[in-house]
C-alpha atoms as an extended CHARMM CRD file, in Angstrom:
* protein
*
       194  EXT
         1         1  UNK       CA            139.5320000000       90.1020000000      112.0120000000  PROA      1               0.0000000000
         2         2  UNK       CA            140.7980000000       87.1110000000      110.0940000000  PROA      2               0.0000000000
         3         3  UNK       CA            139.5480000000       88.7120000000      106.8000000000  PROA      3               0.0000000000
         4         4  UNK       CA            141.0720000000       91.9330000000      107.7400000000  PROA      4               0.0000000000
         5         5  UNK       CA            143.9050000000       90.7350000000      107.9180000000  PROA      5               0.0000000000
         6         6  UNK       CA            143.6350000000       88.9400000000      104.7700000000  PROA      6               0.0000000000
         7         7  UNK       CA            143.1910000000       91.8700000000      103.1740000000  PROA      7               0.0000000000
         8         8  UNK       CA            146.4090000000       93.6590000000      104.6280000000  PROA      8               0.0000000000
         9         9  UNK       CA            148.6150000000       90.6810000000      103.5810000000  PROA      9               0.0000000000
        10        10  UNK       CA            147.3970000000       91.1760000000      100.2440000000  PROA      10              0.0000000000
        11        11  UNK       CA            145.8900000000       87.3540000000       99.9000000000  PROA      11              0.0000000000
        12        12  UNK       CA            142.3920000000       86.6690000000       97.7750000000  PROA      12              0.0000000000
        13        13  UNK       CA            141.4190000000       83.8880000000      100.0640000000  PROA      13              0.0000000000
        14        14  UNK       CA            142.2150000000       83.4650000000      103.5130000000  PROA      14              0.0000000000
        15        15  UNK       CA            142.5920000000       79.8150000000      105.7330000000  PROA      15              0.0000000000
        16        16  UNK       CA            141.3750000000       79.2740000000      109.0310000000  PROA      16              0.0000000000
        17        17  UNK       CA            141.1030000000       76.0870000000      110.9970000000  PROA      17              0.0000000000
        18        18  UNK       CA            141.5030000000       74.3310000000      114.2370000000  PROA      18              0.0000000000
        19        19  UNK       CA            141.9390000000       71.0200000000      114.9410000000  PROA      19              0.0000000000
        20        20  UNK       CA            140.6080000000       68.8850000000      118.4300000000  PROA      20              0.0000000000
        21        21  UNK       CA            141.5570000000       64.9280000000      119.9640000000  PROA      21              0.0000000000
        22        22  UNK       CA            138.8690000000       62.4670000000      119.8970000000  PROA      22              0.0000000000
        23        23  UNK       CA            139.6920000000       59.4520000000      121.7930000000  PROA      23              0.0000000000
        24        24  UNK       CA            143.3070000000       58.4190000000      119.7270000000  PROA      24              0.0000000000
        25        25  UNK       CA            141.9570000000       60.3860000000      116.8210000000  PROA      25              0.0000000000
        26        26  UNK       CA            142.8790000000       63.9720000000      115.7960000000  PROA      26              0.0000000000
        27        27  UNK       CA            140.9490000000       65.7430000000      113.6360000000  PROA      27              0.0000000000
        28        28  UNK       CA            141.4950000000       69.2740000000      111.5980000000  PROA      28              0.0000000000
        29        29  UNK       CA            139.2830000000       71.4600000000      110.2610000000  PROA      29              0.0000000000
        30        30  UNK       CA            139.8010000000       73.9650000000      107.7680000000  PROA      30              0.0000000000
        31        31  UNK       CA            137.5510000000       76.6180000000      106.2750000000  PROA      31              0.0000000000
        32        32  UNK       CA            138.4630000000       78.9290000000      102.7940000000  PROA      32              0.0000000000
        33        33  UNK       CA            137.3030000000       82.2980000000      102.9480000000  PROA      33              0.0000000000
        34        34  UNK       CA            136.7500000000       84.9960000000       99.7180000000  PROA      34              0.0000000000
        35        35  UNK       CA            138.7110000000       88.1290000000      101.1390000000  PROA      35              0.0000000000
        36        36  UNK       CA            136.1150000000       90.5120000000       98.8220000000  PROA      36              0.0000000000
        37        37  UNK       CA            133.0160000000       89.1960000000       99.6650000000  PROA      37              0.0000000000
        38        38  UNK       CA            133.7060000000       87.4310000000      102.9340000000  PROA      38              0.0000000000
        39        39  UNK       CA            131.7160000000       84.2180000000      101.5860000000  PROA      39              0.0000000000
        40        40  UNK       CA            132.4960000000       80.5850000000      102.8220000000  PROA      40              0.0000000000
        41        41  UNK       CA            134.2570000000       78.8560000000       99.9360000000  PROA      41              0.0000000000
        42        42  UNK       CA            134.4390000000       75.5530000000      101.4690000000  PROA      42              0.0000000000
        43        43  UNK       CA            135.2330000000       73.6100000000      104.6070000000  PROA      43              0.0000000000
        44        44  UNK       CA            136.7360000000       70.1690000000      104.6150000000  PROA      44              0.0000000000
        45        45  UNK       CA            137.6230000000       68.0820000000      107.4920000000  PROA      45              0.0000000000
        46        46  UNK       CA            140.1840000000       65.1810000000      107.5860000000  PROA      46              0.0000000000
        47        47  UNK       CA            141.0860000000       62.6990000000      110.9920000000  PROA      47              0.0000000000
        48        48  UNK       CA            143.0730000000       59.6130000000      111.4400000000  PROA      48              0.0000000000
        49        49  UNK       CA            145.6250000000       58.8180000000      114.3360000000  PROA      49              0.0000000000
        50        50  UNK       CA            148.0910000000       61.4480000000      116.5010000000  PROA      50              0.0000000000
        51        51  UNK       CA            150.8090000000       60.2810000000      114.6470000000  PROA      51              0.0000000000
        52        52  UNK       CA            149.5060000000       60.3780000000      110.8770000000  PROA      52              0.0000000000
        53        53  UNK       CA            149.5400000000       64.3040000000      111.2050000000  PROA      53              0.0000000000
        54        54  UNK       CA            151.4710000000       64.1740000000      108.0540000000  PROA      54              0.0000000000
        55        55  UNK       CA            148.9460000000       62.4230000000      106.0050000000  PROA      55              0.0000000000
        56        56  UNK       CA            145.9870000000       64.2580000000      107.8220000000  PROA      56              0.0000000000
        57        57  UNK       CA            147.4040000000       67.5210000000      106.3800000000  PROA      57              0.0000000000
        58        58  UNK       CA            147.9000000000       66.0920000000      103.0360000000  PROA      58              0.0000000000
        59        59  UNK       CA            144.5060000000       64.2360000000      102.6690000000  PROA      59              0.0000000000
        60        60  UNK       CA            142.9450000000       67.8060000000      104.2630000000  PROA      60              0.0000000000
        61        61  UNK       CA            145.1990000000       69.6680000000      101.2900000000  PROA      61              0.0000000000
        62        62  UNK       CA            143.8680000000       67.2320000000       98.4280000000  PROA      62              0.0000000000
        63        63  UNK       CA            140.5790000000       68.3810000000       99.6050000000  PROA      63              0.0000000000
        64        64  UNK       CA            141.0050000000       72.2870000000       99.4690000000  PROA      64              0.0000000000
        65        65  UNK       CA            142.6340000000       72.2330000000       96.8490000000  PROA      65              0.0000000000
        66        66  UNK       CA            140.1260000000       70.4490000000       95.2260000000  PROA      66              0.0000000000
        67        67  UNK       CA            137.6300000000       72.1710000000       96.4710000000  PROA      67              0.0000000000
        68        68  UNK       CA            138.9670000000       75.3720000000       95.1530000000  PROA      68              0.0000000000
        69        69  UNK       CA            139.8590000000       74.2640000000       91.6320000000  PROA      69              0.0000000000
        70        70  UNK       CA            143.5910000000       74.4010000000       92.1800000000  PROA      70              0.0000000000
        71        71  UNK       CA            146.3610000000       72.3100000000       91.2310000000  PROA      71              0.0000000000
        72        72  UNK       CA            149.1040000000       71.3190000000       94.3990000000  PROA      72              0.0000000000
        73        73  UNK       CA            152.2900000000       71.9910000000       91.5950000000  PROA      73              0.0000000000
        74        74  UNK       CA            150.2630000000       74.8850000000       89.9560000000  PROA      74              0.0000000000
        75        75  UNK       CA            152.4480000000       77.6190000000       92.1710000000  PROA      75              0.0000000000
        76        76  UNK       CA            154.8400000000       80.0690000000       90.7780000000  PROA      76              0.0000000000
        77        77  UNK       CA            158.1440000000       80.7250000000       92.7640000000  PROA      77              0.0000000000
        78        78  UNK       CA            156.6780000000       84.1440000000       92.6430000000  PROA      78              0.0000000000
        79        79  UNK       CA            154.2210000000       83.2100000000       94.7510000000  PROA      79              0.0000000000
        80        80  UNK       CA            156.3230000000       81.1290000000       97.5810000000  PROA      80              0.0000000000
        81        81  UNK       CA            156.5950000000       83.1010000000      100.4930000000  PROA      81              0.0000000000
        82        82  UNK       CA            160.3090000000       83.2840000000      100.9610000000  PROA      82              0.0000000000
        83        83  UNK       CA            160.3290000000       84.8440000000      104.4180000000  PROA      83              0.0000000000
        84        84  UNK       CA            157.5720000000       82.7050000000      106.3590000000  PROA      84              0.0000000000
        85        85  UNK       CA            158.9960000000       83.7050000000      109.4290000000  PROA      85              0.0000000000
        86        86  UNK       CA            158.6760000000       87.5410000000      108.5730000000  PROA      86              0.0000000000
        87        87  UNK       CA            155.0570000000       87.1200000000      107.5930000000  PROA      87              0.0000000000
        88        88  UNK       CA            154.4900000000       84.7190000000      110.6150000000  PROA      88              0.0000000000
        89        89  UNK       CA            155.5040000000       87.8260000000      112.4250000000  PROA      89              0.0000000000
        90        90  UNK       CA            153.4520000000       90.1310000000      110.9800000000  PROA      90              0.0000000000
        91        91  UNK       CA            150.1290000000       88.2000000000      111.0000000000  PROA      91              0.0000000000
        92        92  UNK       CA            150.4330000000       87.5000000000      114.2650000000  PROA      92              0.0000000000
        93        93  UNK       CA            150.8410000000       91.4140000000      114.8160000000  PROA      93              0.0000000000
        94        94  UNK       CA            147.9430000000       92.1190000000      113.3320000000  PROA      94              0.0000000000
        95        95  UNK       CA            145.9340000000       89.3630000000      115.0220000000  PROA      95              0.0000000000
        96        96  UNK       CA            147.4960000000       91.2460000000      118.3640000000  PROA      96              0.0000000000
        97        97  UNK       CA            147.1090000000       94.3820000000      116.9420000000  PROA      97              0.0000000000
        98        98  UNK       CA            143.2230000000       94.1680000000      116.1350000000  PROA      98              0.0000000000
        99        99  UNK       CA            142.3440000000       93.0570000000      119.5520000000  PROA      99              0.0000000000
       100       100  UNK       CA            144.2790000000       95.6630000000      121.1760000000  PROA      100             0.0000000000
       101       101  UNK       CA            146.6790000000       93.7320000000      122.8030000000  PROA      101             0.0000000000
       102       102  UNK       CA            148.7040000000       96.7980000000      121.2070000000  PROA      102             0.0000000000
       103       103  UNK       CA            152.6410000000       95.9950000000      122.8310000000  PROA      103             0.0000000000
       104       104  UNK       CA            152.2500000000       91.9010000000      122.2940000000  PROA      104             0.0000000000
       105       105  UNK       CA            151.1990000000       93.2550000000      118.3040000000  PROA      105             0.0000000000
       106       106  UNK       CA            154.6050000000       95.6940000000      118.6990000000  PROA      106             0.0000000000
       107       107  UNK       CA            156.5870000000       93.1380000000      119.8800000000  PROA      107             0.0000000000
       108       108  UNK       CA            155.6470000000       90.7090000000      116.9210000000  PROA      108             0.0000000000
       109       109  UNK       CA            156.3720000000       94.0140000000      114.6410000000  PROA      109             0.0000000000
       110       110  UNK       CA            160.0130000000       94.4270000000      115.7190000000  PROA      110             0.0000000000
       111       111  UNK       CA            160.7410000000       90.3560000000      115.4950000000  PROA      111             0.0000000000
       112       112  UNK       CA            159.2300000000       90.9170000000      111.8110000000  PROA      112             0.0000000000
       113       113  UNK       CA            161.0720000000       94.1700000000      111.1100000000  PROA      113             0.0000000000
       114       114  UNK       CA            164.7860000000       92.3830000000      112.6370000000  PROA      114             0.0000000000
       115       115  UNK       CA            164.2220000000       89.6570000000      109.9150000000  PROA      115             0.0000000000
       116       116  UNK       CA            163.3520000000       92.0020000000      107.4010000000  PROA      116             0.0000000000
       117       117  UNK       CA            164.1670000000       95.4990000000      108.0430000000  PROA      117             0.0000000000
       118       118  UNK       CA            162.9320000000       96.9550000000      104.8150000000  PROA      118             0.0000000000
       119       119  UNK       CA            159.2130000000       95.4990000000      105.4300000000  PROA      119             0.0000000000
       120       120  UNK       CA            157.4550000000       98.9260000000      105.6380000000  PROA      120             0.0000000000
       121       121  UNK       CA            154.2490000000       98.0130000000      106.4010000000  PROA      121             0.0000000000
       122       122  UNK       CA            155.1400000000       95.8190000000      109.6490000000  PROA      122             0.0000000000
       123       123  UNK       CA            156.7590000000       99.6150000000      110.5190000000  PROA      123             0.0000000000
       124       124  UNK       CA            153.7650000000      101.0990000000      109.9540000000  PROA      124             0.0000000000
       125       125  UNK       CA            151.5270000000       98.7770000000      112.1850000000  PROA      125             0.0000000000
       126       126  UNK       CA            154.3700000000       98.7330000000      115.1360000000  PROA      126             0.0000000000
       127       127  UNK       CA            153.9910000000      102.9270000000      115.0480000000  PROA      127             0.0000000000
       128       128  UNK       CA            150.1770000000      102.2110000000      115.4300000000  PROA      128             0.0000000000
       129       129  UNK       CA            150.6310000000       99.8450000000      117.8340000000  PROA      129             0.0000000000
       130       130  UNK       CA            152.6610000000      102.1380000000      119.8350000000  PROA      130             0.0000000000
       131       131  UNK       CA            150.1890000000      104.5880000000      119.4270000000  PROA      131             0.0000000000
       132       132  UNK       CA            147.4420000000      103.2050000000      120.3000000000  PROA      132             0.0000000000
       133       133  UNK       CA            149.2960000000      102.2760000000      123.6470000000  PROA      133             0.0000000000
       134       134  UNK       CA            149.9450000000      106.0220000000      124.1750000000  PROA      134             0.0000000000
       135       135  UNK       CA            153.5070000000      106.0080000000      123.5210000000  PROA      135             0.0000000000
       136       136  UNK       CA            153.6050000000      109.2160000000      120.9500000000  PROA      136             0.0000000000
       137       137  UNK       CA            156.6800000000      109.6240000000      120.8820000000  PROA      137             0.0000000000
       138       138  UNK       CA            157.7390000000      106.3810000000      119.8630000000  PROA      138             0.0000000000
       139       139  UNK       CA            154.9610000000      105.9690000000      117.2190000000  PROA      139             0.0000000000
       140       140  UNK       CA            156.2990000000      109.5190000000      115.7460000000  PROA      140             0.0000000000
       141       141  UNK       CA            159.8890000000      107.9050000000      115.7260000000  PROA      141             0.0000000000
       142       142  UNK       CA            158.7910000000      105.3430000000      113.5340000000  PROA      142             0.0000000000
       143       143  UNK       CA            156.8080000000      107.4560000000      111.5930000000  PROA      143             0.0000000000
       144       144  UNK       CA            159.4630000000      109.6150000000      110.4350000000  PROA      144             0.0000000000
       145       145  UNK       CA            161.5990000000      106.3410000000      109.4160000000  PROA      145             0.0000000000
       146       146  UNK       CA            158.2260000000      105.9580000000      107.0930000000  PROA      146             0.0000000000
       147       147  UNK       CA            158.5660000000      109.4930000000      105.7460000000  PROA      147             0.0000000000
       148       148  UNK       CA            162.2340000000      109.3960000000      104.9470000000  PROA      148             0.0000000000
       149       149  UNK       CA            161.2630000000      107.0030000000      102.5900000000  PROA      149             0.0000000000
       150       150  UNK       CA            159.3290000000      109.4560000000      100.2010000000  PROA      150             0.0000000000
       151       151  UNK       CA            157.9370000000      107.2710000000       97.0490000000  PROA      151             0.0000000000
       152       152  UNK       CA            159.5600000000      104.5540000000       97.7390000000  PROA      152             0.0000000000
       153       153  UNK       CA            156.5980000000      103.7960000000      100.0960000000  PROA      153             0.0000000000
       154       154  UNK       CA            153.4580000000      104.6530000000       98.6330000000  PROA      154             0.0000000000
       155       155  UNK       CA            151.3270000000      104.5660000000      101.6740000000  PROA      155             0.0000000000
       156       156  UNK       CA            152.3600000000      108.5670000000      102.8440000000  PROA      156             0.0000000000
       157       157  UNK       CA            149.2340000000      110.2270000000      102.5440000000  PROA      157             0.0000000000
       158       158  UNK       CA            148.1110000000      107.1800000000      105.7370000000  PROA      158             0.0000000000
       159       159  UNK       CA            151.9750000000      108.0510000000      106.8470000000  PROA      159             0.0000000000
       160       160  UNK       CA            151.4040000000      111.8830000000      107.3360000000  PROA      160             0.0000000000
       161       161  UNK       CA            147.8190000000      111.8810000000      108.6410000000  PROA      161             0.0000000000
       162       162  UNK       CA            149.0960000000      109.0220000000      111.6360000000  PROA      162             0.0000000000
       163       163  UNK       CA            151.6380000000      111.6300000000      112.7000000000  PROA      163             0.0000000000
       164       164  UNK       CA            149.2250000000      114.7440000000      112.6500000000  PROA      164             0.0000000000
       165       165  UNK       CA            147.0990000000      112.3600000000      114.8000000000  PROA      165             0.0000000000
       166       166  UNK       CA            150.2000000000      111.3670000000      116.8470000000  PROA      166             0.0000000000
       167       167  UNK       CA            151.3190000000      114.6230000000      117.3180000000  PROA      167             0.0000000000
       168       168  UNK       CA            148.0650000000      115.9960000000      118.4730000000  PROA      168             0.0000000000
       169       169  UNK       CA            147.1930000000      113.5520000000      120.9190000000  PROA      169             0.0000000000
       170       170  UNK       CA            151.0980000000      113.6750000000      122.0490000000  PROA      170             0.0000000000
       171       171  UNK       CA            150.1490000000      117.4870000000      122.7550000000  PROA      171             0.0000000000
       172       172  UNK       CA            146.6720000000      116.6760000000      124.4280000000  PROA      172             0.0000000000
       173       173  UNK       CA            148.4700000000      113.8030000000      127.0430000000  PROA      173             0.0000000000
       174       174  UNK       CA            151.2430000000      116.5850000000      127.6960000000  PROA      174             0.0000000000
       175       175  UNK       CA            148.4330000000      119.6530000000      128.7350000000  PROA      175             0.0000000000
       176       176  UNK       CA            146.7140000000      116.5610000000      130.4840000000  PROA      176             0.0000000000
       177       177  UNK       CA            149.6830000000      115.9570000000      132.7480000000  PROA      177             0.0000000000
       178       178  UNK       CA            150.4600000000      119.3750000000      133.3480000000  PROA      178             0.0000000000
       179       179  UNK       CA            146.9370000000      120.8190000000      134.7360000000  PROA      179             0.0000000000
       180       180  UNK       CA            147.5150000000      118.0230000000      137.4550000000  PROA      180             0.0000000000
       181       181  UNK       CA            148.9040000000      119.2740000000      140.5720000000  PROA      181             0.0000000000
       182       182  UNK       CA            151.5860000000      117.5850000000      142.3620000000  PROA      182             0.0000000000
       183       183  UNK       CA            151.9840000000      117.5390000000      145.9610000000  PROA      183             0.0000000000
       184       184  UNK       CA            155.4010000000      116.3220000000      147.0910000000  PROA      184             0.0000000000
       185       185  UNK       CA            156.7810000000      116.1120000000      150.2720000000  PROA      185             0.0000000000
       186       186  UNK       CA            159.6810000000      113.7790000000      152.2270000000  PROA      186             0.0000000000
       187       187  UNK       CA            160.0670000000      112.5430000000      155.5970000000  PROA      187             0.0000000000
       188       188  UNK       CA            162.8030000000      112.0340000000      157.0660000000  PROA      188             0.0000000000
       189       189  UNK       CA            163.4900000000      110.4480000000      160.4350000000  PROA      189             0.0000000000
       190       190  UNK       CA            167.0250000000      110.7760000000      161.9860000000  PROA      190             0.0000000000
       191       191  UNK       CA            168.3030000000      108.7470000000      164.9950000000  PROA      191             0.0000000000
       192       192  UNK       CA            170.5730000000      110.8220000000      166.9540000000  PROA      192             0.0000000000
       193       193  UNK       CA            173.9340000000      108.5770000000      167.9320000000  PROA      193             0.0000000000
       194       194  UNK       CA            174.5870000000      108.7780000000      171.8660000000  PROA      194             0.0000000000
């Protein structure tokens, strides 16, 4: 799933790690994936005391970077993520979202969308998200918020054939619930004042 979500983000590589305490000592690993071809790039490992976690990063950082032929001042400003928070969001969704914990993943959509209301694609994955919990009608409501948008969002042909989907399982869960028969009846017990 980490790939996958790679992919979505629009990154070439994708970071993983994880990091455990031995004795006073912490140690981090980190592994670099290719997003295309799935292959290990590298894996580096750095460890030192709880309280260097500074320097652990950055020794763990000169490593990567190394590994992967890449300068630490070599970025653009183009290519700063200016809204970490958003994109926290939003990966997070998706790590929700492909494990179908489907309203934790909506949840993380909304926070995204609040920060950045004009980040379409955290729309789109928070009307899947609803939908794959069931809740049609809310999926087609954000949906249409997707199709207002015309051009300016290219992804319409996914757009359109999400809502036929929508709308026909909307229909199926309605015919569902009305072929069931109801029986309802009260009881009512009344205590007569002397």
């Amino acid at each position: 799933h980490i790939l996958e979500i790679g992919r979505l983000t629009g990154a070439n590589l994708v970071l993983n790690g994880g990091f455990i305490i031995e004795k006073d000592q912490l140690v981090v690993d980190a592994h670099i994936y290719d997003i295309a071809t799935t292959q290990l790039i590298t894996s580096e490992r750095a460890e030192g005391e709880i309280g260097d976690i500074v320097a652990i990063e950055e020794e763990l950082m000169k490593k990567l970077l190394k590994d992967i032929d890449i300068k630490s001042n070599a970025l653009k400003s183009w290519e700063v993520d200016n809204h970490p928070s958003v994109t926290l969001h939003y990966i997070r969704g998706l790590g929700y979202y492909y494990v179908g914990r489907f309203n934790l993943a909506g949840k993380e959509f909304m926070e995204a969308l609040q920060l950045n209301p004009d980040f379409h694609d955290a729309r789109l994955f928070w009307a899947r998200s609803y939908l794959g919990d069931k809740e049609y009608q809310h999926s087609l409501i954000e949906l249409e918020k997707l199709l207002m948008l015309g051009e300016k969002y290219p992804k319409q042909s996914e757009v359109q054939e999400l809502r036929k989907k929508c709308e026909m399982r909307s229909e199926e869960h309605t015919s569902e619930l009305q072929s069931h028969s109801f029986i309802s009846y009260a009881v009512f017990c009344l205590k007569k004042k002397k």
